[in-house]
C-alpha positions, 0 to 999 in steps of 0.5 A, spaced: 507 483 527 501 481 523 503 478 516 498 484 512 499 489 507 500 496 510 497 499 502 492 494 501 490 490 507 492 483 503 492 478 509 493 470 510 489 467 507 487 459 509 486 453 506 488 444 504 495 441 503 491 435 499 495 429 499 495 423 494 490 420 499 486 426 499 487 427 506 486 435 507 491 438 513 490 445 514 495 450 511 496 458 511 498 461 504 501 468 507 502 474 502 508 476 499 511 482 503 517 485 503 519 493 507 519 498 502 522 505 503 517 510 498 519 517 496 513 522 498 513 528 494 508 532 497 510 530 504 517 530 501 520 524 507 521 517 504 515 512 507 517 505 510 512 501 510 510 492 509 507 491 502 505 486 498 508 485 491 503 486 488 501 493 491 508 495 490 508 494 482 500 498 483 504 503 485 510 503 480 504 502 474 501 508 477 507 512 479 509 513 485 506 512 492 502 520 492 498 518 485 497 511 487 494 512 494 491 518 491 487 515 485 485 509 489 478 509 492 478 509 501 474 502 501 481 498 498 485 501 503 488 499 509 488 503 515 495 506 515 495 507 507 488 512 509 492 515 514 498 516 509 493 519 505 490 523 509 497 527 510 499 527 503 492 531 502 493 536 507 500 538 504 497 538 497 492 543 500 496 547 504 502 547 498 502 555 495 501 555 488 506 556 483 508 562 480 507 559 473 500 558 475 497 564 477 500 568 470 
């Protein structure tokens, strides 16, 4: 299973333990998952998926997992987040309007 963020697609990054000596060893900075279940109102399910903490505040700040894959732009999405989007789409779509709004 690949270490990277279902939302935003944060992956491994590399880089240099640094001793005192200055000898450079290879190392591997990996992000901070953690697997989350997020209530979907418009699919009306709770949604597990591996995310960043970092994109779990996001989605707090923005609130809730609709208004935040909904407001962000496709280009900083991972594919799983654009297929969710996607289905939270077309059930917004095919929702019936409420009679409060039609009055």
């Amino acid at each position: 299973m690949a270490r990277r963020c279902d939302l935003t697609g944060k992956d491994s990054q590399f880089g240099h333990n640094v001793a005192h000596s200055n000898l450079k060893t290879n190392r591997r900075f990996a992000p901070n998952l953690q697997k989350v279940s997020l209530q979907s109102d418009a699919l009306r399910r709770q949604v597990r998926l591996r995310i960043s903490t970092r994109a779990l505040r996001s989605v707090q700040h923005n609130g809730g997992l609709d208004r935040y894959l909904l407001k962000t732009a496709d280009a900083k999405l991972a594919e799983p987040a654009l297929r969710l989007k996607r289905e939270i789409r077309k059930a917004l779509a095919g929702e019936p309007k409420s009679a409060s709004a039609e009055s």
